[in-house]
N, C-alpha and C positions, 0 to 999 in steps of 0.2 A: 569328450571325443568319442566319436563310435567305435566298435571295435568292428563293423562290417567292411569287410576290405574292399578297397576300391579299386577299381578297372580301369585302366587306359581308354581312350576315346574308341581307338580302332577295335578292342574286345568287347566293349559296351555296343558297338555300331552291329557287329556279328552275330551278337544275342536278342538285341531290342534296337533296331534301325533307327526308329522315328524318336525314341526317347533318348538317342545318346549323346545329343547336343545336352539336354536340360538334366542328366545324369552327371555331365562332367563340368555344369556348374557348379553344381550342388556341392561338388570334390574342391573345386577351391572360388571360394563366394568374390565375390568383388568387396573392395576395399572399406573397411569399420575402422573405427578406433578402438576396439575390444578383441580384434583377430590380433591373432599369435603369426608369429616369422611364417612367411610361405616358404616352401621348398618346392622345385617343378625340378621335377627326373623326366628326362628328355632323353628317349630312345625306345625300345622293346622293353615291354610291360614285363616281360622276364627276364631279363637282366640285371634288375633287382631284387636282391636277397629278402628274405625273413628280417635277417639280421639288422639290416639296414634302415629299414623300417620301424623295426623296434626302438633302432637308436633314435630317430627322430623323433618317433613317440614320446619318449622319454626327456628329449630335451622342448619337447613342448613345441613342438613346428606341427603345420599343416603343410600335410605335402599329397601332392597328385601326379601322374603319369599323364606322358604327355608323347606323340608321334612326333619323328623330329621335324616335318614340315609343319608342325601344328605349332612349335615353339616358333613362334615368331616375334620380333624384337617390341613390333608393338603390343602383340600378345602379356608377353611378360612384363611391361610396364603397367597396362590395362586391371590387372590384375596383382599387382603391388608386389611381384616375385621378388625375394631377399636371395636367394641361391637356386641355382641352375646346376643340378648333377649331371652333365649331358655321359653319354653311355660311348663305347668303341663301336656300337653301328650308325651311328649321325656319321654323314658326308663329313670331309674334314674342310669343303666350301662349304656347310652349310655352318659349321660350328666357328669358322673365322668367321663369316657373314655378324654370329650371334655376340662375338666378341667386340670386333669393329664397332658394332650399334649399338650396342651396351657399354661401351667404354667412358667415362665419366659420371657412370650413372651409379646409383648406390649399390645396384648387382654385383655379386661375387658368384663366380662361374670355377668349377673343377670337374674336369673332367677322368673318366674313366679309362685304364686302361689290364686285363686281363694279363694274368702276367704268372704263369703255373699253377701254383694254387691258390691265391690273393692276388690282389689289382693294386695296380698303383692310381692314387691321387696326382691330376695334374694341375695346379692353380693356373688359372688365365686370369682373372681378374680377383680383387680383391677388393669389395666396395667399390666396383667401377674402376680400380685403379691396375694398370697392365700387369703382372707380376709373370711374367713371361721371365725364364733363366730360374724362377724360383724352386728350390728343390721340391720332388715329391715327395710322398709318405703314403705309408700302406693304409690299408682300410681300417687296423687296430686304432689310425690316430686321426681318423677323418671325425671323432665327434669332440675332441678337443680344438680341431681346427674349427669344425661348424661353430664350437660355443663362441671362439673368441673373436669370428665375423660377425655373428650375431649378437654377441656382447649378452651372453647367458653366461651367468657363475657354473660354474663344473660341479 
């Protein structure tokens, strides 16, 4: 895995126009047999911590930033997405829209929500399956939740 950090479509489009489509391939490839769990973080490219990052690094995921109109239901299929961290700036039509259209499908969707000084985890989906009413969890427990959608030993 690189360690050169990667940039959202809209920061990559800012710095290098014409290259930011073939930039933000490159961040999450189309579908192998040899690629690791994807992750797409869906919202402002700052919104995601160091921290957070690290932890996926760690559990072995490819993960890339993504603008929330850029997450699109067929995008994240296209592209073989395992989890959708959507952020508390996506519309909250545009994040039912992702749910609705992803619902059945192997995707597990959690989203973000800022809450003093930590955020709360909110599950919508769970391998496609609704889990709406289901309690949240802070951020300390969102890489035990990733491993056991993902089915990575801890």
């Amino acid at each position: 895995m690189s360690s050169v950090p990667q940039v959202s479509p809209s920061i990559a489009a800012a710095r290098h126009p014409a290259g930011a489509r073939e930039s933000y391939r490159r961040a999450l490839p189309e579908s192998s047999p040899a690629v690791k769990s994807r992750i797409l973080m869906v919202g402002r490219n700052t919104s995601w911590g160091a921290p957070l990052q690290v932890t996926l690094r760690e559990l072995g995921c490819d993960f890339a930033f993504a603008a929330s109109l850029r997450a699109t239901p067929e995008f994240v299929r296209k592209k073989s997405v395992a989890v959708l961290l959507v952020d508390s700036t996506v519309p909250p039509a545009h994040r039912r829209k992702l749910a609705a259209a992803l619902a059945g499908s192997r995707v597990s969707i959690f989203q973000l929500f800022p809450v003093e000084n930590d955020c709360w985890w909110l599950p919508v989906l769970r391998q496609g399956e609704d889990c709406f009413g289901s309690p949240g969890f802070r951020t300390k427990d969102l890489r035990g939740q990733l491993a056991r959608v993902l089915e990575i030993p801890e």
